[in-house]
N, C-alpha and C positions, 0 to 999 in steps of 0.2 A: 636772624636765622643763620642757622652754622650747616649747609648742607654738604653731605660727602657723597660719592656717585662708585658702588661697586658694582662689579660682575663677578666677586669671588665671595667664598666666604672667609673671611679673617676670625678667628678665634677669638682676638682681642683687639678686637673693631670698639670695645666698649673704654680701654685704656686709652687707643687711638683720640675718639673723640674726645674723654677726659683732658689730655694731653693740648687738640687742637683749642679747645676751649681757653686753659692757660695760657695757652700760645696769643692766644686774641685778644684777653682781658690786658695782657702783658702790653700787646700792642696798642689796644685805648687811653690806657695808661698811658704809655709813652706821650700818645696826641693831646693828650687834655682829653680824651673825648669821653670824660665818666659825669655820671649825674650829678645831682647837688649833695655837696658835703660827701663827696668822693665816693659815693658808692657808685655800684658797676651795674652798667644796665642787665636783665634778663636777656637769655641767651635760647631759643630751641635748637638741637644739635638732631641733623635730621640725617638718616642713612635711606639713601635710594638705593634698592639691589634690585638687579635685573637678570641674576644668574638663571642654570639650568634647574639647581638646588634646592631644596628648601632649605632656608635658614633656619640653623642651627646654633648661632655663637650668643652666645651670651647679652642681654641688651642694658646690662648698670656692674657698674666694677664689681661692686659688691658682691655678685655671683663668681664673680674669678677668684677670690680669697675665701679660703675651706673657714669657717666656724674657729674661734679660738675661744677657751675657759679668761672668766675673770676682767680685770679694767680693760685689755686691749681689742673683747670684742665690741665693745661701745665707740671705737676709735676707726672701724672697717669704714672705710672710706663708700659713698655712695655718688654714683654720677650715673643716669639714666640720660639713653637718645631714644627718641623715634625710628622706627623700623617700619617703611615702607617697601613692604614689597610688590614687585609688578609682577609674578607669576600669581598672584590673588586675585588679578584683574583682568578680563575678558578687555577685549578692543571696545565690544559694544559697552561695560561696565563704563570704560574708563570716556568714553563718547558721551557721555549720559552725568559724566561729574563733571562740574565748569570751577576746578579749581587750578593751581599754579603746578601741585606734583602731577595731577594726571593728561596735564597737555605738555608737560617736560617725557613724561614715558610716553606720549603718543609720536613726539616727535623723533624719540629714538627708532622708530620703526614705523615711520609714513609708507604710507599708500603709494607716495609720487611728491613732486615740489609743490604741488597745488595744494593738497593735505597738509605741508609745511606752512605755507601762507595763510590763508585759514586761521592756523591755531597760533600765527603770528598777530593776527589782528585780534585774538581775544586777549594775548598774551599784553599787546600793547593798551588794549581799553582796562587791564586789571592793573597793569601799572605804571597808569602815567603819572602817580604821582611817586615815582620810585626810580628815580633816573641812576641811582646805585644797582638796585637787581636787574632794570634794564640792561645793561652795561654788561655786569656777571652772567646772564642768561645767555645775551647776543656772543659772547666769548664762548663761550660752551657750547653752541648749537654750531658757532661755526668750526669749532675743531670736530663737533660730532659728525658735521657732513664729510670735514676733509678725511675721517676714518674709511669711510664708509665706500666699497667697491665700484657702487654703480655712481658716483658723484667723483669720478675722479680728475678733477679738475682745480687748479687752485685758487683759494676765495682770498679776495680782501682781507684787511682787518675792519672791522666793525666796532664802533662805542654803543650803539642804541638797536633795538628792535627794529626800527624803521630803517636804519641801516641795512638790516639782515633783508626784510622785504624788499629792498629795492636791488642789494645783490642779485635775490633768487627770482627775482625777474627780470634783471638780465641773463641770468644764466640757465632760465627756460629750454631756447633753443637749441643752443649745448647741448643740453639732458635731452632733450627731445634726439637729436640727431645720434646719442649713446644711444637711447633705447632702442632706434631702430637699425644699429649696427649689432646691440644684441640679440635683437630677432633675427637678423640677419644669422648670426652666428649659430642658432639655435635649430635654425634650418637647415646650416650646416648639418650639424649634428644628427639630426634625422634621417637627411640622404643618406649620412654615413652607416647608419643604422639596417637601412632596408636593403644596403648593399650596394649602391650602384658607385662603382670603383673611379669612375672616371669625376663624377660630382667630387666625393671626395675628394680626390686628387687635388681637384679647384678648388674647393671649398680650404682647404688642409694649408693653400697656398697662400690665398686670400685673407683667412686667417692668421698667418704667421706677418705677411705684408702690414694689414691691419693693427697687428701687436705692435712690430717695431715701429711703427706709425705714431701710435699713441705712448710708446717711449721715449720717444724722442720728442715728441710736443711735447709730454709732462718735462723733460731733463731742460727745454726750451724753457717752462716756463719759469723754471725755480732759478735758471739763470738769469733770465730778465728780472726776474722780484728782485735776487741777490745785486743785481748791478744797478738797479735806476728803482726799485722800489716797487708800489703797486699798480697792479697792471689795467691801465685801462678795460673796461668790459669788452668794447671791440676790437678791440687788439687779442682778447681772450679767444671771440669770436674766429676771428681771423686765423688766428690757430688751430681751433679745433677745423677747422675744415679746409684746411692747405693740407696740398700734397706733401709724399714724405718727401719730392726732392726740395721743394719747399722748404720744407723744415729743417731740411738736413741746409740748406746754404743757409737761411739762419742761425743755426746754432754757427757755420763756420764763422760769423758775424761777427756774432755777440761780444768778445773778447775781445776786439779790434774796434770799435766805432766806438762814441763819444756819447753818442745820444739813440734812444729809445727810436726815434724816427728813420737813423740811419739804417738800423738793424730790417726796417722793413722797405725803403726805399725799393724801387724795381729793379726786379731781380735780371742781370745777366744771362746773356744769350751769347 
C-alpha cells in the first residue's frame, strides 16, 4: 500500500501519486526487493482526505490530459488511486467498520486518549503479522498527536504500536491534569461573560501565569530531548506539574550540567 494523508485538495493528487509510485518501484529496485524474474510487485496507491471540501480533483492521470486525434491518444498514460474520504463517514459509520482506514480516521479525531488505546489494540491484533505498517502507522499517530492542541506535550519516538500504547499510558495523567486546567480555563471565561470584573481580573491573570507556565515546560522539554535525547515519562511528569519557578531554574540548568539527573537535582534556596 502506497498511502498519502491530505487535508487540501490538490488538482494533481493523481500525477502526485503516479510520480510517488515511480519513486518506490525505483527504490525496490535499487533493494533487490522485486518478484521473480524481475517483475515488480502490485502497488494500491491510497489518498486519505480529511478536508472541509468535497473532493473534486481528479482520481487517474488520464483525466488531466484533454482527448488528442490519431496514434497519440492510444499512448494517454493511465494511473488510478483510491480516494477515501472521511467527510462520507459518520463517527458511528466509521465505529461500526473494523478495518485499517477507518480506525486511522477515528484516531485523527478521538474522544480522549482512552479512545486512542482502544483502537490501538485492534490496530495491533490486525497487524501483528506486519511489523512494517506497525512501525509506519505508530510514526504517524505520533506526529498526529504532537499536532494536535489539547496533547501538548512531547512524545518519544516509537517503532511498534505497543510502543505508542505504552507511551499513551504514561501520558494519561498529563492529559488528564490539561484537561482540567482547561475547564479551569473555560470557567474563566464564563465569569468573564456574566460580568463579574473582579473574577476576571483573576481569572485573566491566572491565565496568562498558566500560559507562560506551559511555555516554558514545553521550551524545557525540547531542550532536554535536544541535549540527552528522550525523555524519561516521569521526568515528563515531573514537569507538567512543577511550578513556573521550577521551570524557570531548570531551563537556567539545562545548558550548564552534564547529565539529565543534574538538571533536576534539588533545587536551591
Amino acid at each position: 500500500m502506497l498511502i498519502e494523508f491530505q487535508s487540501s485538495i490538490d488538482k494533481y493528487m493523481a500525477l502526485r501519486m503516479m510520480v510517488y509510485q515511480g519513486l518506490l518501484y525505483q527504490d525496490l529496485i535499487r533493494q533487490g526487493a522485486v518478484l521473480s524474474e524481475g517483475r515488480l510487485p502490485p502497488v494500491l496507491p491510497i489518498v486519505l482526505y480529511n478536508g472541509s471540501r468535497r473532493w473534486t480533483a481528479a482520481t487517474d492521470v488520464f483525466d488531466l490530459i484533454p482527448p488528442v486525434p490519431g496514434l497519440v491518444e492510444q499512448f494517454r498514460p493511465r494511473a488510478k488511486y483510491l480516494l477515501v474520504d472521511e467527510n462520507a463517514y459518520t463517527d458511528g459509520d466509521l465505529a461500526s467498520l473494523r478495518n485499517l482506514v477507518a480506525a486511522v480516521f477515528r484516531i485523527e479525531h478521538p474522544t480522549g486518549p482512552e479512545t486512542i488505546q482502544g483502537l490501538l489494540g485492534l490496530l495491533e491484533e490486525w497487524l501483528a503479522d506486519r511489523p512494517d505498517l506497525q512501525r509506519m502507522i505508530a510514526r504517524w499517530i505520533r506526529a498526529t498527536l504532537m499536532r494536535k492542541p489539547e496533547y501538548r506535550i512531547l512524545l518519544p519516538e516509537v517503532e511498534n504500536l505497543q510502543g505508542v500504547r505504552i507511551m499513551l499510558s504514561e501520558q494519561l495523567e498529563v492529559w488528564a491534569r490539561q484537561y482540567e486546567a482547561e475547564g479551569l480555563q473555560k470557567g474563566m471565561q464564563q465569569g468573564m461573560q456574566q460580568g463579574m470584573q473582579k473574577g476576571m481580573q483573576q481569572g485573566i491573570q491566572q491565565g496568562m501565569q498558566k500560559g507562560m507556565r506551559q511555555g516554558e515546560a514545553l521550551a524545557l522539554q525540547k531542550l532536554l530531548t535536544k541535549r540527552f535525547g528522550v525523555i524519561p515519562p516521569d521526568v515528563l511528569a515531573r514537569i507538567a506539574s512543577a511550578s513556573q519557578d521550577q521551570v524557570e531554574e531548570w531551563l537556567d540548568r539545562v545548558l550548564d550540567v552534564l547529565t539529565l539527573d543534574e538538571v533536576f537535582s534539588p533545587l536551591s534556596h
